[in-house]
N, C-alpha and C positions, 0 to 999 in steps of 0.2 A: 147541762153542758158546762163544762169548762171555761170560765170565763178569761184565764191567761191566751187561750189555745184560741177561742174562738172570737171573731168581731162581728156585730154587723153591723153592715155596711149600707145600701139604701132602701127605705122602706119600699120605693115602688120598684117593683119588677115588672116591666112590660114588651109590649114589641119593638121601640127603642133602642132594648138592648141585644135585641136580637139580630145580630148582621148576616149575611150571605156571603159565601166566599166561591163556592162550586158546585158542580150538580152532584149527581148519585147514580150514575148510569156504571160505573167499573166496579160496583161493590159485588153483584151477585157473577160478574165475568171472574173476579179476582177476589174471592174471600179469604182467603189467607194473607193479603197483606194488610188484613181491617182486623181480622180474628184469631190471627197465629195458622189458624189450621182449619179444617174441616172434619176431625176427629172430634172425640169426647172434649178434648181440651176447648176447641171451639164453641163447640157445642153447650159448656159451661159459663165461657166468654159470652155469650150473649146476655146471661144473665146479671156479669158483675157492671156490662155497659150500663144500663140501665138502675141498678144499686149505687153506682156510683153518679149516677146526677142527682140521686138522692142524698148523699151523702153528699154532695157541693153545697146543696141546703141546708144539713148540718154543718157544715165548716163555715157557713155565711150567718148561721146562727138562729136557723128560721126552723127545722126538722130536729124533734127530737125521737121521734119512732120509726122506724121503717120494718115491712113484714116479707117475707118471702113466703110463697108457697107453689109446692107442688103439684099440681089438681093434676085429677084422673087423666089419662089420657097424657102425662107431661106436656099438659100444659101450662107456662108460669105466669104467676098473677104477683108483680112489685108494688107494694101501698109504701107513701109518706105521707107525712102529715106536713109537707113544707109548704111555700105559698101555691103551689100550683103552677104548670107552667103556662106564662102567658098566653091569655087569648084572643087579644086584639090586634086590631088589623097591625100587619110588619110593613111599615114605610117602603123599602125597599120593593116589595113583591107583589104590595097591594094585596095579601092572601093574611090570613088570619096565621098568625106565629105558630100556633100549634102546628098548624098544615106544615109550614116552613120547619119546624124541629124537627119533624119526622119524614120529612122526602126531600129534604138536601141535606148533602152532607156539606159539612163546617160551616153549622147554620149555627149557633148558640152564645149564649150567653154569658160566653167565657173569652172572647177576641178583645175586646175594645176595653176590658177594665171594670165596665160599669155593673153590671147585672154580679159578678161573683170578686173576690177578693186574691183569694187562693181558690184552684180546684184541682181535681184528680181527672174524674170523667170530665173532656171537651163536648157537654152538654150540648145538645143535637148531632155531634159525630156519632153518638154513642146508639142514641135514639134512632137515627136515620138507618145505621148498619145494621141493628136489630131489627128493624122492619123490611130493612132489604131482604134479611137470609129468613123471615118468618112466611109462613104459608099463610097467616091471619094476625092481625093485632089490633086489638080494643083497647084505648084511652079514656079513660072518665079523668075531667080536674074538675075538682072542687074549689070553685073562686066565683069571689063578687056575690054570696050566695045562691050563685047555681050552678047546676051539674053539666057540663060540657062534655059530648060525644063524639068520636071519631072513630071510623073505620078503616082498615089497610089491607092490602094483600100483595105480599111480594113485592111493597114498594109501592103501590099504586094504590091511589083513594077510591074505598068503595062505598063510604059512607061521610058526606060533608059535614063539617061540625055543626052540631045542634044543641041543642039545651033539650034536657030530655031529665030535668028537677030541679028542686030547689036542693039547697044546705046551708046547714050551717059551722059545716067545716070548711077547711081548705086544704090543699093537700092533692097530689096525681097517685091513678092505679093504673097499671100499665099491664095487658094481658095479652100473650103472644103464644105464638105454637111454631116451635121450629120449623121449618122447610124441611120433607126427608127427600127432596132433589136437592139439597146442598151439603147435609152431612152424613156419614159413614153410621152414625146412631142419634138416634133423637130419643134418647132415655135416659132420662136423668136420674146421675148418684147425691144422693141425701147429702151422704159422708163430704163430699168434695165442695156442696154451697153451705154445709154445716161451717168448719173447718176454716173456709175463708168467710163468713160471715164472723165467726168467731174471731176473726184477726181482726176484719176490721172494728169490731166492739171494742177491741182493745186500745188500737190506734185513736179514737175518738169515745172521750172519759165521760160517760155519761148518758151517751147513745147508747138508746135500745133497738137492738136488732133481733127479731123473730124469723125462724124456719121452720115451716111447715110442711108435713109430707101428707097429701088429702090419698095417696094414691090406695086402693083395697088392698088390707092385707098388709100395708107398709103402716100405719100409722104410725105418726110422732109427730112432736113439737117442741124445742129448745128455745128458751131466750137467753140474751145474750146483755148485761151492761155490767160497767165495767169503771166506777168513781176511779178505781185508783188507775184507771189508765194501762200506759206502757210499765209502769208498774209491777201492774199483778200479769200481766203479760212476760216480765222476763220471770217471778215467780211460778207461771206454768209452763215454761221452757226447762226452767230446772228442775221439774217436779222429776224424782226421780235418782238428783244427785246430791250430795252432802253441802252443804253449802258452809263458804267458813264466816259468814256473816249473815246474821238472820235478817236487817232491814236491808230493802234495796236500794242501791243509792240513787238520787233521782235530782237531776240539773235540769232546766230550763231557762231561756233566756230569748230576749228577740231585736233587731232594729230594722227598723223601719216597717217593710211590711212583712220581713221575713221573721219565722218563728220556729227556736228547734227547740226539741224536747229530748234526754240521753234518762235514759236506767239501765243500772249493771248492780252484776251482784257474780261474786266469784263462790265456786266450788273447788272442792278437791281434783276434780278429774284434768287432765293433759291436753284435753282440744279448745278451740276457740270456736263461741257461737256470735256472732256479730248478725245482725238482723235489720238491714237499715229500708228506711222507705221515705219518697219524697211525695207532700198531697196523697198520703192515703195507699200509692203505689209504688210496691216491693222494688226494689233494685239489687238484685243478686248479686251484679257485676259491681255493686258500689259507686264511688263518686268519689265528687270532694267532700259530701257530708261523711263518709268512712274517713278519708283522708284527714282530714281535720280532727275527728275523734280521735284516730291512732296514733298522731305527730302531737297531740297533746299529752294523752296519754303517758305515752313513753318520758317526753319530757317532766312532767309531775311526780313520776314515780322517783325517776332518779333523783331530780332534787330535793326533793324530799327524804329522800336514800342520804343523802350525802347533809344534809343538814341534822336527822341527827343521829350522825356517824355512823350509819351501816355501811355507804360506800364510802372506799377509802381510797383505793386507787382504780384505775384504767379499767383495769382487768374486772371490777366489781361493777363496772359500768352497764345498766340493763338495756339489751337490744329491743325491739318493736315483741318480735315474737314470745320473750320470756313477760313481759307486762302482760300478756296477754293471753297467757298459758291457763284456762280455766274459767276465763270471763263468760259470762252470758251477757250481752249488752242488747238493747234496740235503742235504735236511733230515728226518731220521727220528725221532717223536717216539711213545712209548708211557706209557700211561695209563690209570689205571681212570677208569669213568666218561666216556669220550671223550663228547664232547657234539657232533652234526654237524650242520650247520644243511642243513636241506633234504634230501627224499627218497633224492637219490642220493650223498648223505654227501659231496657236493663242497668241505665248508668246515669248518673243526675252530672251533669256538666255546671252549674253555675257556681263560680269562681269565689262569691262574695259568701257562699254560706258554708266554703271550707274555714275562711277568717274568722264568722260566727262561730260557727261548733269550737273552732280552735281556743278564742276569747272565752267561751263560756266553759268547754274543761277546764283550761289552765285557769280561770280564776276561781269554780267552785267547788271545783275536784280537791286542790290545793287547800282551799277551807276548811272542806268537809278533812281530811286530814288531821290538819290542825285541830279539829275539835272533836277526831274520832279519835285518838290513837293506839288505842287499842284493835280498831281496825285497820286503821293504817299499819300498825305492825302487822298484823297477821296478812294482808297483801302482798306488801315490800318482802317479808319472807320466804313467802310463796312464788314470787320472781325472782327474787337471788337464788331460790333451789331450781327455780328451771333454767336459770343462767349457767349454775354450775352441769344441770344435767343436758346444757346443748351442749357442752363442752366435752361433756363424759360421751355425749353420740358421737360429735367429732372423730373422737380418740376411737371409740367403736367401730366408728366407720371406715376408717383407716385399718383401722387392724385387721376388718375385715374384708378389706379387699386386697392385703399382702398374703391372709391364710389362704384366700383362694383367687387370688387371681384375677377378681373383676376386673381389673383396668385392661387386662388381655384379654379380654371376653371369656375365658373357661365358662364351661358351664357344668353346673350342679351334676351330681350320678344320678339325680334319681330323673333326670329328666330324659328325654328319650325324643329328641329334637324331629323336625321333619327335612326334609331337601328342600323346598320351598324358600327363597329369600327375602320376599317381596312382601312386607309387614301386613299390609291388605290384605291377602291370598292365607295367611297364615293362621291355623287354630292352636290355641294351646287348650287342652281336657285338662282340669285339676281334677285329679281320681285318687278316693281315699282307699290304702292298705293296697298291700302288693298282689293281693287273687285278684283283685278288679282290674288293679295296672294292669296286671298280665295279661288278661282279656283284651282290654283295649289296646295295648300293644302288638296283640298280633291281629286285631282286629282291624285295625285302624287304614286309613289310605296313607302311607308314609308320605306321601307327596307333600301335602300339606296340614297332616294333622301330628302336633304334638302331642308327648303325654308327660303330666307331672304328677309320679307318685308321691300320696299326705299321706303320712301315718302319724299313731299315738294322740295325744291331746294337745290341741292346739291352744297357742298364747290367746290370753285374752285381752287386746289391745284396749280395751276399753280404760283399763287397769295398770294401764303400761305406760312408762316415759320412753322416747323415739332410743333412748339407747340399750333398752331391754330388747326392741322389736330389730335393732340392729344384728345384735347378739343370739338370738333365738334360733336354735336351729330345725325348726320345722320354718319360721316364716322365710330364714336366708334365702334357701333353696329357690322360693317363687320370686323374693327380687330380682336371684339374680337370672333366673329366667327371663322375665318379664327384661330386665335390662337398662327401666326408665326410670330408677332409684325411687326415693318418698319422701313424703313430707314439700318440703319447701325447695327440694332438688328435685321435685321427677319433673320429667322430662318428655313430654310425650312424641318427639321425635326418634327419641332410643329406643320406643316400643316395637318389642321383637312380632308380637301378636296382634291380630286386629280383633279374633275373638277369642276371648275367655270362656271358657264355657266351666263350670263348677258341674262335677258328675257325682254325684252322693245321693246314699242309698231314699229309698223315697220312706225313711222313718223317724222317729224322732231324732237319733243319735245324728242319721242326714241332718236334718233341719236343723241341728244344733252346728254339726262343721260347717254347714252353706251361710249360719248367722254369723259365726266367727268370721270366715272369710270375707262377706261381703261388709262386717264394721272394718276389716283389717282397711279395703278396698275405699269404703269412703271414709274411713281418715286419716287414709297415706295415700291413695291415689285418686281421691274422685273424680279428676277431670275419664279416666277409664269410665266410671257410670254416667256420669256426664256426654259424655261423646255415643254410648250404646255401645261401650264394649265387652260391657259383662253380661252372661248368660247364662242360664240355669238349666240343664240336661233333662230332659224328663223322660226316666227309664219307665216300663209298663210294670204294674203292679201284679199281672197276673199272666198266665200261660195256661191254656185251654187246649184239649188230646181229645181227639176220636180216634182213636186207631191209630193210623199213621200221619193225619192231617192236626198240624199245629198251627192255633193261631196264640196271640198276647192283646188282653185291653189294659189301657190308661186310666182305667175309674171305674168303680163298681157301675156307671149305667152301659159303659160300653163293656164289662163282662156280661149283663145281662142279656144284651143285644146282641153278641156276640155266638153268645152261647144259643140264643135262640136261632141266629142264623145255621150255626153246625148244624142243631138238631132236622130243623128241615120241615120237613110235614110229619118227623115223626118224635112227637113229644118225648115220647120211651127211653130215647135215644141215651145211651150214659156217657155225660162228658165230662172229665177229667179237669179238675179246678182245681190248678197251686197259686198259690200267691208266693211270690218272690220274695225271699229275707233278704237279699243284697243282690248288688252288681256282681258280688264273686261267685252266686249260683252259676253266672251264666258263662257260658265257652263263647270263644271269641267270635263265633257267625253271629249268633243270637243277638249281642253286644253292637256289634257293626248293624245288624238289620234292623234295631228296635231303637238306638239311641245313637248310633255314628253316622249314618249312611244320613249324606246331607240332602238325597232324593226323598226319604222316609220318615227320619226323624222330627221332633216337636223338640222347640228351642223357647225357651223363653226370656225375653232380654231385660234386664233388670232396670227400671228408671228412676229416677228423680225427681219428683214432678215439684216436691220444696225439700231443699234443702233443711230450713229449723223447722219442720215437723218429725224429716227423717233422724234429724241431730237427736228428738227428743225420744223420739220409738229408740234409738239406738242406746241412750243411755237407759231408758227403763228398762230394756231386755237384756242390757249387758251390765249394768250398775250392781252398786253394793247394795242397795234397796229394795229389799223384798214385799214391800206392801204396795207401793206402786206397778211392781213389776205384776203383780196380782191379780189387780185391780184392771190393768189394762189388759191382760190374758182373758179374763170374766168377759171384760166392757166388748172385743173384737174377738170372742170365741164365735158367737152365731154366723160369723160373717166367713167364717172357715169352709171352703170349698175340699183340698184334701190338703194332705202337710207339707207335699211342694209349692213354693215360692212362685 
């Protein structure tokens, strides 16, 4: 481990530190305000609760291994090697600690100061909710050299602690099996505790994290450590894009108890990836630990600009967003007391570690400068060019809204609007080449379904400064549709539509306009994928004839089915199999019955479950870099259902 990063703090951990705050009677009434949800998401969420009191261990300085695995039947089994958690009697309960960490909630070892330093997981919230929403969960801690056993089910003790060996480790395994009366699936995906396991190896430099899949037929196993930290963390963020500095720049600095940690490293490409987390957990929505980063930032570059003579006057002066045109940063910040604004801890509110972050850019960033400058030129350059090219959108975007009108609302020709005014109620179909428009046009319920006909080859924003995507005229058309402008102007109350729905053909050339649009979509409009606005059309691949009766399947198993169904009891039976080249086979009933008709149709809605994962798929498949783009084509080929989205 890390020894800047990590301290510890006291050697004994016992029931002491273990306080009582409330019971645990609302968790299985009300699991989504403990777990997010009761979907897959949740259903994942149980796992990181649990991972993450292991990792409070490693931030305390006592865990350096933790394992995950998937055993048959999705059941999960978490190992650490950290001290184990207490097993002696808790003052307060008169009940052995363990009992108390796992059937109350805000029982742990993270209230009063003493037992952890900094934590992520509130260590017995975490443990308590997991054993609430589990149908079973078995505890072994390894401490005092013996093996300590506990039983649960849905909260309640079915087995009192007992000694059931000796050891000579120490360390907690914690095995549980979901509840399927509490969530929508209880089958866990590899890929999703891979993924974040992998983050957090990154987040803490030296921690080994293991995932294992025991399940038949699925085998695997990844380890995960990580010396160089956040590090090689912003190094596999940008795998994929040109980078114009090959080391990553990396500040740390701490007072008192708080500790931040900043790595960036810029590329060539036009968007900003910022990655911040506080104790181990993600904050999308940012804080002051972003805030602090960006108000420094900004100010470093310029002075630096201006001492030695790139800025010269006003006008040369670089805004927040041109510093930041191309960055890859993470920001990892830990702290007692972390303060998170809102339920799902999306925003770190404490006041004192915007001043930290701020103190430590502006004084290492500024250094590192001074003694790079050769890097220091090639950044400062690279924000004077997006300085001048927000100016060139400016002037683009002005000009293009006198050519056509946006500020009066016109709208585009190719669009073909519905009656409908009520943004809710309203669909816009993006349909590529005018035989499909045409279909769905007179296919359509004009009521409230729009259409926008795409034709020719679309821009590839990947590749793009915001004044080219201004200028573009296949992409105008859908701004000004859409009506909620991009970038750092949209506006999601001028959104004309509530669903987007993207209609391309179900083939690769499809798959190629649906990846265009939806990089266009998240990196000028994401709050649309964000919110569930965007969706994906799923026309039927095939059209199946006995005579006069026609039916269509979705996927080669529902033609096989299908086809078996015509046939009947008589096998003989000869039925007529096309597979569909495009939407413009089809005349406008077909059209409206198989992929418009809102009774009939299958929609699928596009989400975001992380941002800097999608940041990083999106520049491999859309980048200048063809070996990674490869490499990850190869690595998520198996995992391919069919080539819709």
């Amino acid at each position: 481990m890390s020894e800047e990063i990590l301290t510890r703090v006291e050697e004994n951990y016992d029931a002491s530190q273990i306080q009582v705050l409330e019971g645990l009677e609302a968790v299985r009434k009300r699991p989504g305000m403990y777990i997010g949800s009761t979907s897959s998401s949740g259903l994942h969420h149980l796992v990181y609760e649990i991972v993450d009191n292991s990792i409070d261990e490693a931030l305390a300085g006592y865990c350096t291994e933790i394992t995950v695995t998937i055993n048959e039947g999705d059941t999960i089994t978490v190992t650490d090697n950290g001290r184990g958690i207490p097993v002696d009697i808790q003052a307060q309960t008169g009940k052995p600690a363990l009992e108390v960490v796992f059937t109350v909630l805000h029982a742990g070892g993270k209230f009063g100061g003493g037992g952890y330093k900094v934590s992520g997981g509130l260590h017995g919230v975490g443990a308590s909710v997991v054993n609430a929403l589990s149908e079973w969960l078995t505890v072994h801690v390894h401490k005092d050299g013996k093996i300590h056993e506990m039983k649960f089910s849905r909260g309640h003790i079915t087995q009192d602690m007992k000694i059931v060996g000796t050891t000579d480790k120490t360390g907690t395994i914690v095995t549980f099996k979901p509840d399927p009366e509490m969530f929508d699936t209880v089958v866990y995906e590899y890929k999703i505790l891979r993924d974040r396991m992998r983050q957090q190896a990154f987040l803490n430099a030296g921690l080994k994290i293991s995932v294992e899949d025991k399940r038949p037929e699925q085998e695997r196993k990844e380890e995960f450590c990580y010396e160089g930290g956040i590090r090689e963390y912003v190094s596999w963020l940008n795998e994929g894009k040109s980078v114009l500095h090959d080391a990553v720049i990396y500040m740390q600095g701490s007072k008192g108890d708080s500790v931040a940690e900043l790595a960036l490293q810029y590329s060539d490409g036009f968007n900003e990836n910022i990655v911040s987390f506080a104790n181990d957990i993600r904050t999308p929505e940012g804080g002051m630990h972003e805030t602090g980063f960006k108000t420094a930032l900004t100010r470093v570059l310029n002075a630096y600009g201006q001492k030695i003579g790139a800025i010269k006057t006003e006008a040369d002066k670089l805004e927040g967003s041109d510093v930041r045109e191309g960055i890859t940063a993470v920001i990892s910040v830990k702290l007692t007391d972390a303060q998170f604004e809102g339920q799902t801890k999306a925003k770190l509110g404490n006041a004192h570690i915007r001043t930290l972050v701020d103190n430590i850019v502006s004084k290492l960033l500024a250094e590192y400068l001074e003694e790079h400058p050769q890097v220091g030129k090639i950044i400062l350059e690279k924000a004077m060019l997006a300085n001048r090219a927000r100016e060139a959108a400016k002037r683009a975007r002005e000009n293009i809204r006198r050519k056509t009108g946006l500020e009066s609302g016109q709208m585009p020709d190719k669009l073909k609007d519905c009656n409908e005014r009520d943004p809710s109620l309203c669909e816009l179909y993006i349909v590529e080449g005018d035989s499909a428009a045409g279909s769905a046009i007179g296919g359509r319920d004009s009521r409230f379904q729009a259409i926008l006909a795409m034709w020719g080859k679309m821009l590839n924003v990947e590749k793009a400064r915001k004044d080219k995507v201004y200028g573009n005229d296949k992409l105008n058309p859908l701004i000004m549709a859409l009506g909620a402008g991009i970038g750092d102007e949209f506006n999601m109350e001028k959104l004309r539509y509530h669903k987007i729905i993207i209609m391309s053909d179900a083939d690769v050339d499809g798959s190629h306009i649906r990846t265009q649009l939806l990089t266009f979509f998240f990196r000028y409009m994401r709050p649309l994928i964000e919110h569930g606005y965007v969706y994906s059309a799923v026309p039927p691949l095939y059209k199946l004839t006995r005579g006069k009766t026609q039916r269509v399947a979705y996927s080669d198993e529902e033609r096989d089915r299908v086809s078996a169904e015509m046939r009947g009891d008589n096998p003989n039976v000869k039925i007529d199999i096309a597979r569909y080249k495009g939407l413009g086979e089809m005349d406008k009933e077909e059209l409206w019955d198989t992929t418009m008709d809102p009774t009939r149709r299958t929609l699928r809605r596009i989400t975001l479950e992380d941002a800097a994962a999608a940041d990083q798929i999106f520049s491999i498949l859309m980048g200048e870099e063809v070996e990674p783009r490869k490499a990850w084509i190869e690595e998520n080929a198996k995992y391919v259902v069919n080539l819709d989205i």
